[in-house]
SEBA-132919 format. One record per residue (C-alpha): residue number from 0; residue in one letter; x, y, z. Coordinates in nm, 4 decimals, padded with zeros to 6 digits, m for minus. Layout:
SITE, NUM, A, X, Y, Z .
...
***
This chain:
SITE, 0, X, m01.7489, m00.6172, m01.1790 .
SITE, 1, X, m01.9398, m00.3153, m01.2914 .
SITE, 2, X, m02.1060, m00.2633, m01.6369 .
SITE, 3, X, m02.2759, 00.0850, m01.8245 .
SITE, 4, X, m02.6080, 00.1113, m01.9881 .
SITE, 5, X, m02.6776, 00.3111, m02.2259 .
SITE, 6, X, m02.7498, 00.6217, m02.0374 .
SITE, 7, X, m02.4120, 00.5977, m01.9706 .
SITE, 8, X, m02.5050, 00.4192, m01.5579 .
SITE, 9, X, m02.2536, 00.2120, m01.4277 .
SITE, 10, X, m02.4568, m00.1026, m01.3044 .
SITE, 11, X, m02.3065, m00.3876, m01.0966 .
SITE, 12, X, m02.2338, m00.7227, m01.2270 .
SITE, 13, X, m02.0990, m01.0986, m01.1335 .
SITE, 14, X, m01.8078, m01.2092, m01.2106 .
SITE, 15, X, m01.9225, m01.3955, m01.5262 .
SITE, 16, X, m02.0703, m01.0782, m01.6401 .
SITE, 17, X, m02.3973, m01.0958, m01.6070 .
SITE, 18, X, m02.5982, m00.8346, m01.4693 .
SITE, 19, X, m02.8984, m00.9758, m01.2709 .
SITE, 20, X, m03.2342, m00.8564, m01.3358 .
SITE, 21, X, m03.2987, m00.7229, m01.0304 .
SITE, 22, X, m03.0454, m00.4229, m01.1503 .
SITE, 23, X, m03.2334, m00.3797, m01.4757 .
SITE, 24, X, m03.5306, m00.4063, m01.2779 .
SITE, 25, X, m03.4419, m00.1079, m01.0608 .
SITE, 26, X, m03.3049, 00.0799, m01.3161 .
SITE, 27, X, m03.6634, 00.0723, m01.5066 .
SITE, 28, X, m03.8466, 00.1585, m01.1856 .
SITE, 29, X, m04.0283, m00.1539, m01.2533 .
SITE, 30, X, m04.0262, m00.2614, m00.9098 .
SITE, 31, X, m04.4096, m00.2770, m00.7629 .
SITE, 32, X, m04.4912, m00.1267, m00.4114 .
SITE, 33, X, m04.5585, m00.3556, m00.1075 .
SITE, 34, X, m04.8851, m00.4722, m00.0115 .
SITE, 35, X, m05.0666, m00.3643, 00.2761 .
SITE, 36, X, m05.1185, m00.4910, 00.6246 .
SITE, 37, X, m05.4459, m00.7413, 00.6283 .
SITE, 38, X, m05.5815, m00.7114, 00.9422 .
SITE, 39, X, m05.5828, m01.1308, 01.0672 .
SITE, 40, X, m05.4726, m01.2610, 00.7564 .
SITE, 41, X, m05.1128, m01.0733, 00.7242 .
SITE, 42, X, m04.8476, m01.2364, 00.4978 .
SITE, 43, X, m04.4998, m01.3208, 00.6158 .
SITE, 44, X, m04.2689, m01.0030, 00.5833 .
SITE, 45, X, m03.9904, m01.0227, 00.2982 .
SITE, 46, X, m03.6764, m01.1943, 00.3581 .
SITE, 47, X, m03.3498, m00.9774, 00.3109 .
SITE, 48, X, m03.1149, m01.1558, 00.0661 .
SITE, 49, X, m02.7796, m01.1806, 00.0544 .
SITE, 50, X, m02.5817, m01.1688, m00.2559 .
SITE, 51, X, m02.2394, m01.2873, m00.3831 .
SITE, 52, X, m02.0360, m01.0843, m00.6713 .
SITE, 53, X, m01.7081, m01.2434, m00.5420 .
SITE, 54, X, m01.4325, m01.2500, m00.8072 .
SITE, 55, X, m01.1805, m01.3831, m00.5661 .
SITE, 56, X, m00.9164, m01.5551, m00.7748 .
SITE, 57, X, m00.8030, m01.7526, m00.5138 .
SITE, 58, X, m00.7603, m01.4965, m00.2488 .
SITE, 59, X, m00.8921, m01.5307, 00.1119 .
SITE, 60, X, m01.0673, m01.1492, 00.0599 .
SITE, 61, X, m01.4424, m01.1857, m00.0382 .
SITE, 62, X, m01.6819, m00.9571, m00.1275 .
SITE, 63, X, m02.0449, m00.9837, 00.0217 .
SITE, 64, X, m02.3465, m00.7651, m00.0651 .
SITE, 65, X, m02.7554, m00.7613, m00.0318 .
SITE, 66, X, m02.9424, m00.6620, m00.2217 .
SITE, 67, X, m03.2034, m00.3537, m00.1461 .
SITE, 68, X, m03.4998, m00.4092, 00.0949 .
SITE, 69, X, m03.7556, m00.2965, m00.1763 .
SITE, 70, X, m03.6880, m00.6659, m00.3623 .
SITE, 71, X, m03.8096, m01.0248, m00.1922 .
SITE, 72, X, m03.9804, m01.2759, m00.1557 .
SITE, 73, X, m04.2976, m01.1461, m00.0231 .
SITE, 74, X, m04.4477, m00.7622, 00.0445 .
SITE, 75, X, m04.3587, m00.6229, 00.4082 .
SITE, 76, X, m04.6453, m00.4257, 00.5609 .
SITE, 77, X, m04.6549, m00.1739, 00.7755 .
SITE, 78, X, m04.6858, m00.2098, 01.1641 .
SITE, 79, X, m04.9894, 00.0074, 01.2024 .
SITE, 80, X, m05.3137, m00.1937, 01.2657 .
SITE, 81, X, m05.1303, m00.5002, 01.3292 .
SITE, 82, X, m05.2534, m00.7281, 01.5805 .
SITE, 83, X, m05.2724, m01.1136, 01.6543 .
SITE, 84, X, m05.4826, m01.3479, 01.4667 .
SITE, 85, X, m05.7776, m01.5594, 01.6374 .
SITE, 86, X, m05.5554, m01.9033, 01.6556 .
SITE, 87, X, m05.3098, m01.7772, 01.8721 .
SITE, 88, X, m05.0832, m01.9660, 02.1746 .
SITE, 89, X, m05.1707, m01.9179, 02.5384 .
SITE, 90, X, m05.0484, m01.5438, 02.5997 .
SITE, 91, X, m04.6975, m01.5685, 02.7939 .
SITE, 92, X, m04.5426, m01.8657, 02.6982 .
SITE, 93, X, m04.1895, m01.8919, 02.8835 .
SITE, 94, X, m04.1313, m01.5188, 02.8923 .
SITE, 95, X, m04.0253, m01.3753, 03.2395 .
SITE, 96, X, m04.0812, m01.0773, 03.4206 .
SITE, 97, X, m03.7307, m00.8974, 03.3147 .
SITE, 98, X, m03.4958, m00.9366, 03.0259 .
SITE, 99, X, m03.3142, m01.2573, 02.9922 .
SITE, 100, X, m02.9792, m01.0306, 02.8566 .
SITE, 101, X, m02.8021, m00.7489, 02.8244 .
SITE, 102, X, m02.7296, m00.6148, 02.5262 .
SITE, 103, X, m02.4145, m00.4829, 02.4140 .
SITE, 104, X, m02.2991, m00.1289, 02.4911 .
SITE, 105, X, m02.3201, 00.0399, 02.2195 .
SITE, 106, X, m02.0071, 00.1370, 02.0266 .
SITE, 107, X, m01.8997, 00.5257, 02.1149 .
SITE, 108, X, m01.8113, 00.6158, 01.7399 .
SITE, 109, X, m02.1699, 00.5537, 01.6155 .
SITE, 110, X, m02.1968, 00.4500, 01.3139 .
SITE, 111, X, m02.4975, 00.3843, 01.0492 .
SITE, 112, X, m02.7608, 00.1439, 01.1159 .
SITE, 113, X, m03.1744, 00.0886, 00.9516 .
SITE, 114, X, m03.4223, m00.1300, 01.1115 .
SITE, 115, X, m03.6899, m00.3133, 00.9083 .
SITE, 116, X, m03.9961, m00.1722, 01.0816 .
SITE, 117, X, m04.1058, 00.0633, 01.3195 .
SITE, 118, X, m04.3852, 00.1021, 01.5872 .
SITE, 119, X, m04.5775, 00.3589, 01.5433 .
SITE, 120, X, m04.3936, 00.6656, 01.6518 .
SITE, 121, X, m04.1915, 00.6048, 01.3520 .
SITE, 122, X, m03.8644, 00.5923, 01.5906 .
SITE, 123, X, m03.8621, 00.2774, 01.7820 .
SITE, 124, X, m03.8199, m00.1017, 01.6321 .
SITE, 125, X, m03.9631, m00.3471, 01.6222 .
SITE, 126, X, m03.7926, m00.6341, 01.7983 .
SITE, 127, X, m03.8148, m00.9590, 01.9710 .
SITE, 128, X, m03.9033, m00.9644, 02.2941 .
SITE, 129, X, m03.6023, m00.9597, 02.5425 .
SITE, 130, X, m03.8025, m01.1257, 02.8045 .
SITE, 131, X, m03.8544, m01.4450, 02.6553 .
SITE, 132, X, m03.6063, m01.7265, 02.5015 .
SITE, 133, X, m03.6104, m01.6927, 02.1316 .
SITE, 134, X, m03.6394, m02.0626, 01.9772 .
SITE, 135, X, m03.5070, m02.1942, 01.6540 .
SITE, 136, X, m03.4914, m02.4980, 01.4903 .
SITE, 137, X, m03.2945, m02.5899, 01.2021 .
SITE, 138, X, m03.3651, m02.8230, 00.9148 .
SITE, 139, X, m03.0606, m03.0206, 00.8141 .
SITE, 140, X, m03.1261, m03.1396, 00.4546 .
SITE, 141, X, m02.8690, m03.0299, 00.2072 .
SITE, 142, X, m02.6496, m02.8357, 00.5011 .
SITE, 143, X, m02.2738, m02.8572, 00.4195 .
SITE, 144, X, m02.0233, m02.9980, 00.6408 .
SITE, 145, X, m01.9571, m02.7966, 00.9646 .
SITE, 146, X, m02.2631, m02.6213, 00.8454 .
SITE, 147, X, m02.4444, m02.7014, 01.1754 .
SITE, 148, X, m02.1527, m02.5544, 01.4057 .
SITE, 149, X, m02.1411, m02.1926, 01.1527 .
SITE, 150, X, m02.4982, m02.1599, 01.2675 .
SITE, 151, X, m02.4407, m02.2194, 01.6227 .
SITE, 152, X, m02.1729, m01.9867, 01.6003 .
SITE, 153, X, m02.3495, m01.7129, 01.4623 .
SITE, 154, X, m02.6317, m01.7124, 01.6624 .
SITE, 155, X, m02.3907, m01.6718, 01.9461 .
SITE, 156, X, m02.2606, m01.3899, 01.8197 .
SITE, 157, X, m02.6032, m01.2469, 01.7165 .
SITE, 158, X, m02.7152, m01.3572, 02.1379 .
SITE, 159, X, m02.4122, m01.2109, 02.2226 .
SITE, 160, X, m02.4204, m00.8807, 02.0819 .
SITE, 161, X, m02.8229, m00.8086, 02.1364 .
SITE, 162, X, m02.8872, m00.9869, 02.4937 .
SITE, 163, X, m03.1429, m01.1829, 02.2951 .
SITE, 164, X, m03.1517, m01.5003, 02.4706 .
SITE, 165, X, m03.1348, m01.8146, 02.1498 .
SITE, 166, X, m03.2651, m02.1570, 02.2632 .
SITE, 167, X, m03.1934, m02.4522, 02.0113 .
SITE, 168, X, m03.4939, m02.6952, 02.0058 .
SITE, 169, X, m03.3097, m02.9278, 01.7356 .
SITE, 170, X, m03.3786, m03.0532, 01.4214 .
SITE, 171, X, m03.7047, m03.0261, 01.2101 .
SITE, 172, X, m03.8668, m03.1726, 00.8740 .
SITE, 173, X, m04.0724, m02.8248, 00.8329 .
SITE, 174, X, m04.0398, m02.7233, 00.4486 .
SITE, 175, X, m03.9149, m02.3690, 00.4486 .
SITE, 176, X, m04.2355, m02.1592, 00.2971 .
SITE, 177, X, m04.3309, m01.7805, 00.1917 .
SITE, 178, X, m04.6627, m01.8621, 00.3866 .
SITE, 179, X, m04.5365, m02.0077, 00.6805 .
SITE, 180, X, m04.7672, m02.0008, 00.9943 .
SITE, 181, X, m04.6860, m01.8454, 01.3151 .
SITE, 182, X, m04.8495, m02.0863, 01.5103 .
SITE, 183, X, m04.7840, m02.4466, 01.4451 .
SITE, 184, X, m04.9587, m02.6364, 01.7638 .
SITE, 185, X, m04.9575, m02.9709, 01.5915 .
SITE, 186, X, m04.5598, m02.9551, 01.5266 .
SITE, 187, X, m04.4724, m02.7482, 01.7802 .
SITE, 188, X, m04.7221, m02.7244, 02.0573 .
SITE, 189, X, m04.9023, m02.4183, 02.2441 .
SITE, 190, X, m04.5940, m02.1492, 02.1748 .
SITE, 191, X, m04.5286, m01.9441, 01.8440 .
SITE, 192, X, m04.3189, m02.1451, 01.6376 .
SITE, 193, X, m03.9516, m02.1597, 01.6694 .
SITE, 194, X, m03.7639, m01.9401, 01.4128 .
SITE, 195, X, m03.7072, m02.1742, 01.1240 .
SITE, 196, X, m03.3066, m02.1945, 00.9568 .
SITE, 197, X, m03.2514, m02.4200, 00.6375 .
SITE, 198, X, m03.0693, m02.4788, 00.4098 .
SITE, 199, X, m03.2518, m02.4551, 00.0675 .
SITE, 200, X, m03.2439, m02.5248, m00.3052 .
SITE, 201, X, m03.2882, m02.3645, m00.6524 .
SITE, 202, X, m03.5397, m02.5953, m00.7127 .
SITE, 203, X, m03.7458, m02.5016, m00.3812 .
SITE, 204, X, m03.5884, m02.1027, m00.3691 .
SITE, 205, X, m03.5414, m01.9866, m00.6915 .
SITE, 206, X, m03.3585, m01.6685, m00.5832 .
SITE, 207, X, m03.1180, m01.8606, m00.5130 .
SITE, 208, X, m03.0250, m01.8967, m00.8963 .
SITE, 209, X, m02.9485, m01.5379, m00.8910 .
SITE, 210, X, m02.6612, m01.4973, m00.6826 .
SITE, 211, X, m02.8403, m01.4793, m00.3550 .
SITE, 212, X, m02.6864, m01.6530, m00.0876 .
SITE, 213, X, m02.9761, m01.6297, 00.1998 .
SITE, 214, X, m03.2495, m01.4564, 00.3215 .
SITE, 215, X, m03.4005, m01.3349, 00.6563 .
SITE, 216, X, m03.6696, m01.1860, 00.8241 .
SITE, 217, X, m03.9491, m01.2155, 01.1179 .
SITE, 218, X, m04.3254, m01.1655, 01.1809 .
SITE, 219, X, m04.4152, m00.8647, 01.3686 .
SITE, 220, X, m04.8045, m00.8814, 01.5546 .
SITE, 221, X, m04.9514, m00.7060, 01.8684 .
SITE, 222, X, m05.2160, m00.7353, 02.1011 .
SITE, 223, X, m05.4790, m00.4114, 02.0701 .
SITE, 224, X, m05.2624, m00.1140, 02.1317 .
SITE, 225, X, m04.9997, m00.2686, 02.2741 .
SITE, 226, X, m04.6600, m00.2788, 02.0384 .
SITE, 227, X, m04.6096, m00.4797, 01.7324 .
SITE, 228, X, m04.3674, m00.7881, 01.8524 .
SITE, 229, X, m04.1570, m00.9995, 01.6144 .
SITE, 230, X, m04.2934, m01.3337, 01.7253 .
SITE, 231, X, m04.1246, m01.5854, 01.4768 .
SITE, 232, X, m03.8973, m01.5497, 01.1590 .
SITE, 233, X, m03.7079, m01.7657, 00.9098 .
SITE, 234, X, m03.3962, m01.7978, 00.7631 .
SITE, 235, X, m03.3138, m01.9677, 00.4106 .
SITE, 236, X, m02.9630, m02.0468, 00.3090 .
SITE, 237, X, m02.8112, m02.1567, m00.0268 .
SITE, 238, X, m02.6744, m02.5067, 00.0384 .
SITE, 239, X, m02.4879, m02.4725, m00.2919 .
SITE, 240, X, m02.3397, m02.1220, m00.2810 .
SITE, 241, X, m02.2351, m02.1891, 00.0763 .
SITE, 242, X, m02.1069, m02.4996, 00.0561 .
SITE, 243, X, m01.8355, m02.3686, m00.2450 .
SITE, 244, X, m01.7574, m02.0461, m00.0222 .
SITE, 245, X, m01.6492, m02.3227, 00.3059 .
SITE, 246, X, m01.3954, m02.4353, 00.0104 .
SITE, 247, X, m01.2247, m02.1212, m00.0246 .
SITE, 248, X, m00.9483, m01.9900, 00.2253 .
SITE, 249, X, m01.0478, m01.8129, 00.4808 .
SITE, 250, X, m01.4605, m01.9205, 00.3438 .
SITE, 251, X, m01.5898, m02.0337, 00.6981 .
SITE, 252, X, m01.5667, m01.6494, 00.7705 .
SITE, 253, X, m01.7275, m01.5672, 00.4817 .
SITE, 254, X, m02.0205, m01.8294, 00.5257 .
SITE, 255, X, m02.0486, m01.7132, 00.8943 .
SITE, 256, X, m02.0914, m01.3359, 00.7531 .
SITE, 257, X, m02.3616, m01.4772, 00.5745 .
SITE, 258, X, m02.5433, m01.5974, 00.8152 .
SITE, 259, X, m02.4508, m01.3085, 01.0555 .
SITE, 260, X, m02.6547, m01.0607, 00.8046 .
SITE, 261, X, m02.9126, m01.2932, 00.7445 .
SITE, 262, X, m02.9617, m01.3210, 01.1232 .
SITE, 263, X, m02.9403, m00.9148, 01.1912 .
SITE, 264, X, m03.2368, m00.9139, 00.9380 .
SITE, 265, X, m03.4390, m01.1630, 01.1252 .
SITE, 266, X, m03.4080, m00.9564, 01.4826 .
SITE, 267, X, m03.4920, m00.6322, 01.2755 .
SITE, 268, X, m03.2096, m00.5090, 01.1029 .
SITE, 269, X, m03.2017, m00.3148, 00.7789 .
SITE, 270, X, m02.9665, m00.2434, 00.5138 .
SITE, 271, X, m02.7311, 00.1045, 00.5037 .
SITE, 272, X, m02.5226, 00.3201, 00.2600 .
SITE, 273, X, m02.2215, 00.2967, 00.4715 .
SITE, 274, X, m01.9898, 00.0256, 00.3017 .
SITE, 275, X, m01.7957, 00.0221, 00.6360 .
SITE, 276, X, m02.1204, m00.1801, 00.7930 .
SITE, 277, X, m02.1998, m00.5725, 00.7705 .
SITE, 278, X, m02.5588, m00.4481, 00.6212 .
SITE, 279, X, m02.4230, m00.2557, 00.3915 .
SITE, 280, X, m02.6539, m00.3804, 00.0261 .
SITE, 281, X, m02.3712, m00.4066, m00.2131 .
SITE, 282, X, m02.0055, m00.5338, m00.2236 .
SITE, 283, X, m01.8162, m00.5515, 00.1228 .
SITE, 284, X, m01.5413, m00.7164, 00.2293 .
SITE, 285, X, m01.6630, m00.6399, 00.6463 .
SITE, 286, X, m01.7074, m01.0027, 00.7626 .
SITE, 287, X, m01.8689, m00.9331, 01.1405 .
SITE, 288, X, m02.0557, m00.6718, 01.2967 .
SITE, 289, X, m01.8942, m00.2856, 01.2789 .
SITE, 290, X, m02.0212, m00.0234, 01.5041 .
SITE, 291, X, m02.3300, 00.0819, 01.3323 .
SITE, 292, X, m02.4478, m00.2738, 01.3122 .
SITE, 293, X, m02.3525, m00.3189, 01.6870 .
SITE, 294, X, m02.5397, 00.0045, 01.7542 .
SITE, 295, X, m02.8668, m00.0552, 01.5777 .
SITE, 296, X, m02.8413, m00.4198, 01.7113 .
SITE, 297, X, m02.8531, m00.3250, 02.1073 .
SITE, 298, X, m03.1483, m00.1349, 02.0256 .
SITE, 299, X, m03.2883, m00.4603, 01.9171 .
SITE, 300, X, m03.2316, m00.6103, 02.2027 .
SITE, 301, X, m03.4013, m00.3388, 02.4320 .
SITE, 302, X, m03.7565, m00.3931, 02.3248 .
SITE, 303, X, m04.0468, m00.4163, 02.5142 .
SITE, 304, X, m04.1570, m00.7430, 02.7003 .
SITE, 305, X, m04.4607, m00.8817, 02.5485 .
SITE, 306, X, m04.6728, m01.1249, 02.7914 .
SITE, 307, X, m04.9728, m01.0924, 02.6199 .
SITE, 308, X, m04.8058, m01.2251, 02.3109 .
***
């Protein structure tokens, strides 16, 4: 559902009509700059979110959409002059000397594709490194039936498609947090701390009670010159939201899109203008991964090994 302001700009809506601030926001230019990259004290890059405008009326087509990279929970700075902080694990961890995967051949039609950030020659992404298992853990409060499986599936998919290797460690009590540390040795021992999936609350994610669905995202650091290195990430899903959309026909797609994007954002994907891609930032009906996703997504999962990480 669209809507016009009074300059006569046609501004998206929900289905109830409302148009959420973040439109009015954007439409103002009210929306502040990032902050920058502090050296050994860096914050936790913004987490994409997903949005729902879905007017379905019963029908099994949904749309999906994000909303732009410039809006989140918290500031994402720059690559340049990153580098580890003093509490750090031992260097290595469980990587190996060559990738764990392949990634996907790329698609031979192209298509459009972003990354979040950048080493930097301002060409190359940032990514995980394909040498080492990347570990997760998900926190079960509030997840909705057959929620656990949707995960698993998508991170399949999201293994699948980048080579990334994805290693399930289980179940965790960790509260899902803007400020969440990198390296956890008390609850997690001498490693970076798994990648962290939940399923959250309005009353603990208040995005979430403006049509957001989820959101995603990793921490990049390096070692001296060596290249910035996503080490750990979170995802945060609306129990709520979700759990309606498994209700609908055809919704455990839809819910598995969700998660899909919100994954794509944690190994490094970005949003595009093409509405024919899963990371498109507005309405969509695309429920998996189209060539331009695919494309950008087997660069992720070419990216440097990292044993000094």
């Amino acid at each position: 559902m669209r809507h016009q302001n009074d300059e006569g700009r046609t501004l998206p809506s929900s289905p109830t009509g409302r148009i959420p601030q973040w439109v009015h926001d954007e439409v103002a230019h009210a929306l502040a700059p990032p902050e920058p990259w502090r050296s050994w004290t860096p914050r936790e890059p913004r987490r994409r979110k997903r949005r729902n405008w879905s007017n379905i009326g019963g029908a099994a087509l949904v749309g999906l959409g994000l909303v732009g990279s410039h809006v989140g929970l918290l500031a994402a700075p720059p690559v340049a002059g990153a580098s580890a902080p003093p509490n750090v694990p031992s260097p290595g961890g469980d990587s190996s000397d060559d990738p764990l995967g392949t990634p996907m051949t790329p698609p031979a039609a192209g298509g459009s594709y972003a990354f979040v950030q950048h080493q930097d020659d301002g060409v190359t992404p940032v990514a995980y490194d394909p040498c080492r298992p990347v570990h997760y853990v998900v926190r079960p409060d509030n997840a909705p039936v057959g929620g656990d499986q949707l995960v698993r599936d998508a991170v399949a998919r999201i293994s699948q498609v980048t080579g990334l290797q994805f290693v399930e460690d289980g179940a965790t009590d960790e509260d899902p947090t803007g400020q969440r540390e990198p390296f956890q040795p008390d609850r997690y021992g001498d490693r970076w701390a798994p990648v962290l999936i939940t399923w959250d609350t309005v009353a603990k994610q208040p995005d979430f009670a403006a049509d957001v669905a989820g959101l995603g995202g990793s921490r990049a650091l390096s070692v001296g010159d060596g290249p910035a290195v996503y080490v750990t990430g979170a995802v945060d899903l609306d129990a709520a939201q979700l759990a309606d959309m498994l209700t609908w026909p055809g919704g455990a797609a839809v819910v598995r899109a969700v998660v899909l994007h919100e994954l794509a954002h944690l190994v490094g994907l970005d949003h595009v203008d093409d509405p024919q891609q899963l990371m498109y930032p507005t309405t969509s009906d695309v429920l998996d991964f189209a060539d331009g996703d695919l494309t950008g997504l087997a660069q992720l999962g070419a990216g440097e090994c990292a044993p000094d990480l």
